[in-house]
N, C-alpha and C positions, 0 to 999 in steps of 0.2 A: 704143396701149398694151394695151389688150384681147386683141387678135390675139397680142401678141407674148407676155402671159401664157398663152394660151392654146399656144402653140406651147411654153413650158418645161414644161409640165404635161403634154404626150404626149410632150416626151424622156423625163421625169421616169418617168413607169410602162412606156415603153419600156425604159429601163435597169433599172429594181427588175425586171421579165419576166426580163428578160438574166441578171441577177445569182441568180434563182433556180432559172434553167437551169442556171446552169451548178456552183450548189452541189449540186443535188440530180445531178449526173451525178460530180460530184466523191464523194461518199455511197457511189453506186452502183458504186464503180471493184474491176473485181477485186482479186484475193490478190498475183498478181503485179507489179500495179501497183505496189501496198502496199508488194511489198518492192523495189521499184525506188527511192521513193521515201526510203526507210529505207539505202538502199543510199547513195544521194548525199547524203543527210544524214551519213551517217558520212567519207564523202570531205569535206565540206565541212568536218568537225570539226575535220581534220588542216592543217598549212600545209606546204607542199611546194614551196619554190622550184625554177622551171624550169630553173634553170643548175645543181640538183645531181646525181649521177650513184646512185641507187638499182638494185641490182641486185635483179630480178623477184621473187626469190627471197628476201627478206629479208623478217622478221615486224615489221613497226612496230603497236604500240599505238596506243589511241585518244589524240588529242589531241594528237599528237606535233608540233613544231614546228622544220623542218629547210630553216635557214637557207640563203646561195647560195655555191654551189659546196662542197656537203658530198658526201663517198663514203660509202657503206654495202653492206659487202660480201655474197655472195650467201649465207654464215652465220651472219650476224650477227639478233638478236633485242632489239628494243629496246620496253621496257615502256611503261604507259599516261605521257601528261604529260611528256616526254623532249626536251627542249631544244637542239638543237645550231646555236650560233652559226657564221658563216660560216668556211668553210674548215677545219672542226673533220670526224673523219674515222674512221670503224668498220671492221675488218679480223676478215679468221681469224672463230675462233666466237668471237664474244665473244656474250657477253649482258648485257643492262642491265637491271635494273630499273627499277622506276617512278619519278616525279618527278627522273631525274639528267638534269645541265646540264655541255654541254663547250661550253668558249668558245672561243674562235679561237685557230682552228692545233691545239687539241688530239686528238691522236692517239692510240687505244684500240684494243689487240690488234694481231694479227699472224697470216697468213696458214701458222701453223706447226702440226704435229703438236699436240694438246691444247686447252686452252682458257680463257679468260678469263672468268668469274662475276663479275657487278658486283651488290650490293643496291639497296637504294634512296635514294634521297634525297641522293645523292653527288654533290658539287660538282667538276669538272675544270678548272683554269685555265687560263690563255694559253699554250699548248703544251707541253700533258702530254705526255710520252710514257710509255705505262701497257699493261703487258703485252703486251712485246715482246722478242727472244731476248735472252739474260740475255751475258754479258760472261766466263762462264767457259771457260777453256781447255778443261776436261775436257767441255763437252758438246759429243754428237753429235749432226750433221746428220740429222733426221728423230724422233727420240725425242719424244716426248710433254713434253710440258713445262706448267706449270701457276700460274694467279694466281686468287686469290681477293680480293675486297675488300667488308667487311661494310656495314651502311649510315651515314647521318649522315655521312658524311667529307668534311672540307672540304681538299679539294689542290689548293695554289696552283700557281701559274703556273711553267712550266720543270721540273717536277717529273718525273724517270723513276724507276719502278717497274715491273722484268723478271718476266719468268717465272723458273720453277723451273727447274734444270741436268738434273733427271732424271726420270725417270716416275716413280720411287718418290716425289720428295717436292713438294713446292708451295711457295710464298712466299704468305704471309699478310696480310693486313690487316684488323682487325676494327672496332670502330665507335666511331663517333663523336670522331676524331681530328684534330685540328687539325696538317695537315703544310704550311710553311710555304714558301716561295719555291725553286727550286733545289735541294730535298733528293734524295739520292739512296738507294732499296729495292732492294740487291741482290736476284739471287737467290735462292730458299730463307728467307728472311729470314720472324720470325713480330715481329706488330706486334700486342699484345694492343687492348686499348679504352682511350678517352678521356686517349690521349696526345698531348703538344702536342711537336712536331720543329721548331725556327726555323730562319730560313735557312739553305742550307747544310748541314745536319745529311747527314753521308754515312755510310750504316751497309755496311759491308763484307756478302759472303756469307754467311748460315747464322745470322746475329747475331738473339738473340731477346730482343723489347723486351717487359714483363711490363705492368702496366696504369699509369696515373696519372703515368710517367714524364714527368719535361719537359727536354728540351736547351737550351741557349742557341745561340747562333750560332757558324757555324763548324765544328762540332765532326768530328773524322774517329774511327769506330768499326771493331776490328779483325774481322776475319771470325771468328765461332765465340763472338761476349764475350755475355752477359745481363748485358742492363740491369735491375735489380730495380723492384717496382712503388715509385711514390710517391719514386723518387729524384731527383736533380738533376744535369745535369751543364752545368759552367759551360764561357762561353763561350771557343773557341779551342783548346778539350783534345785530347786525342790518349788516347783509349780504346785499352788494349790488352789489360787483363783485366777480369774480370767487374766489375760495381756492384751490392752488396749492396742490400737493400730496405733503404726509408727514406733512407740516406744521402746525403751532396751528394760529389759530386769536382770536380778544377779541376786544370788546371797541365797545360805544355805535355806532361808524362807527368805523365797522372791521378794525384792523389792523392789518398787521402779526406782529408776538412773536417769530419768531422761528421756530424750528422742533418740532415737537410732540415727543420729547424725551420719554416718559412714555409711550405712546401707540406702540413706535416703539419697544421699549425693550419688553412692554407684548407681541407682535405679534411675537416676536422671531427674529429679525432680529440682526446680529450679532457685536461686541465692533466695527467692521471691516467696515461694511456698516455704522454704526451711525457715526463712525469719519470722513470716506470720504465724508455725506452728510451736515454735518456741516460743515465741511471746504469748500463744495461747496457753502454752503447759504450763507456764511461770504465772498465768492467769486462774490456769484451777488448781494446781500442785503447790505453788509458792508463792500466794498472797500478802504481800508488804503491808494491806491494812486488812487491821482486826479485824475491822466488824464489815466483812467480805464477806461473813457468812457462811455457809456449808455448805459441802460441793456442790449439792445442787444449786445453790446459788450461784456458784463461779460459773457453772455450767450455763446458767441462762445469761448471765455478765454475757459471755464469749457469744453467745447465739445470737446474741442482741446488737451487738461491737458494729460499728458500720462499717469497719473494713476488714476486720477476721471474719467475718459473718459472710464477707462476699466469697472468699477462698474454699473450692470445695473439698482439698484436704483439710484446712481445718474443722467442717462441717461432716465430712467424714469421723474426724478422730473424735470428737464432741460425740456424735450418733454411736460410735462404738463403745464407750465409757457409759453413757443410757443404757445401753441397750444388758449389758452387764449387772446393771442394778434390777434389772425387772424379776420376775418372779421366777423361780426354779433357778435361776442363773446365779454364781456363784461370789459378784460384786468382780470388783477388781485388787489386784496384788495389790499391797500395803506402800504408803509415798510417807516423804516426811517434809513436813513442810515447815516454812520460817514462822509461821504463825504456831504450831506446835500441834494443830490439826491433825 
């Protein structure tokens, strides 16, 4: 027994010997070492499965996580924390920023003249396809073409949004917008914030959606129409001229319904605004005397009004309905009113 404690007791300070050699050489290790060492910690941060195909040439962020058999093209730029589930797939310049996640099958940019800007914190679902050549006749092979999309955007699964037709102009998407299963972003098309698109929503070329907007499902929108902020359009519609702010439309050709009553109360706008904005619509849509005249008349009624006149949502929804009527612009959806207007 003796012998054998005495034999653990010289492993025992043989190894503490060991262990202090080899911290103090650890201590002593050059600069380059150092950053050898800092070098494969930063490899190690990242996940890179071996069945995916990275060209040399790409700038991946820290922390990046790139699942098997993903492509990343040799101009593409992908920020810190950047998620790409398997078979999900980077082209052209695109660039991404931080924390965005494409889940399988989803397909970003395109190997075209121009380039594809992503922000941050943007969700891609089951087979995006997201800036890539757009579907119009008029564009040509090699021109510059252009997609931008702001941050917080959550786009579901099946969802295409093309690049722009021409160098001069770009297709938009700004932030934090809920676009939902199979929608379709031509184009040139401008998608202000914090708009929610349901399934199906397909908005034609050049079509400009303003903020707060919400579609139901289904809906097809004509190329060239704005949607105004905070309106509604029920499901199934067929959009073919503009939707003034605030309002709801419906019917297999749009027609206005109203105010978007329910989405004005959720956005917070107060008993105060909702009652001056009715009584404005019931002002140019539903005129009780005849000889009211024609919208534009109703129009200047309400501008004139000394106390709807003071209210700047109604002075908004008034300017959006003008602004509809001017030149290239396409009027606004069809109303029906008690005078028979």
């Amino acid at each position: 027994m003796s012998s054998l404690l005495y034999t653990r007791s010289r492993f025992s300070a043989a190894l503490r010997v060991f262990t202090l050699r080899r911290f103090s050489s650890t201590v002593t290790c050059n600069a380059s070492e150092e950053e050898k060492v800092t070098d494969a910690t930063e490899q190690n941060s990242r996940f890179i499965h071996p069945s995916s195909v990275i060209h040399p040439s790409a700038i991946l962020g820290d922390v990046v996580s790139i699942g098997p058999f993903c492509t990343i093209g040799p101009f593409a730029k992908l920020g810190n924390a950047c998620q790409l589930y398997p078979g999900s797939h980077i082209f052209g310049n695109t660039e991404l920023g931080d924390n965005c996640i494409l889940m399988t099958g989803a397909v970003i940019g395109d190997a075209l003249p121009g380039h594809t800007v992503i922000g941050r914190n943007n969700i891609f679902g089951h087979h995006v396809v997201i800036g890539v050549k757009c579907q119009d006749m008029k564009y040509k092979f090699g021109n510059e073409c252009f997609l931008e999309i702001g941050d917080n955007n959550d786009i579901r699964e099946h969802v295409s949004i093309h690049r722009s037709s021409s160098p001069s102009d770009k297709t938009v998407i700004g932030d934090n917008n809920l676009i939902m299963g199979s929608c379709h972003i031509a184009h040139d098309c401008k998608v202000g914030d914090n708009n929610i698109l349901a399934n199906s929503t397909l908005l034609a070329g050049h079509v400009l959606v303003e903020d707060y907007a919400h579609t139901a499902g289904g809906i097809v929108v004509h190329q060239f129409c704005h949607i105004g902020s905070f309106s509604f359009i029920g499901g199934g519609s067929v959009v073919s001229q503009d939707v003034p702010k605030y309002t709801m439309v419906s019917g297999e050709r749009a027609e206005l319904r109203g105010l978007n009553l329910e989405g004005l109360r959720r956005r917070g706008f107060s008993a105060t605004e909702i009652k001056s904005m009715r009584a404005a619509y019931r002002e140019i849509f539903m005129p009780t005397d005849t000889s009211s005249g024609n919208i534009e008349d109703r129009l200047a009624q309400v501008e004139q009004h000394k106390e709807l006149s003071l209210l700047p949502a109604v002075c908004s929804m008034v300017q959006s309905i003008r602004d509809s009527f001017a030149e290239h612009r396409r009027g606004i959806c069809k109303f029906r009113s008690r005078s028979g207007s």
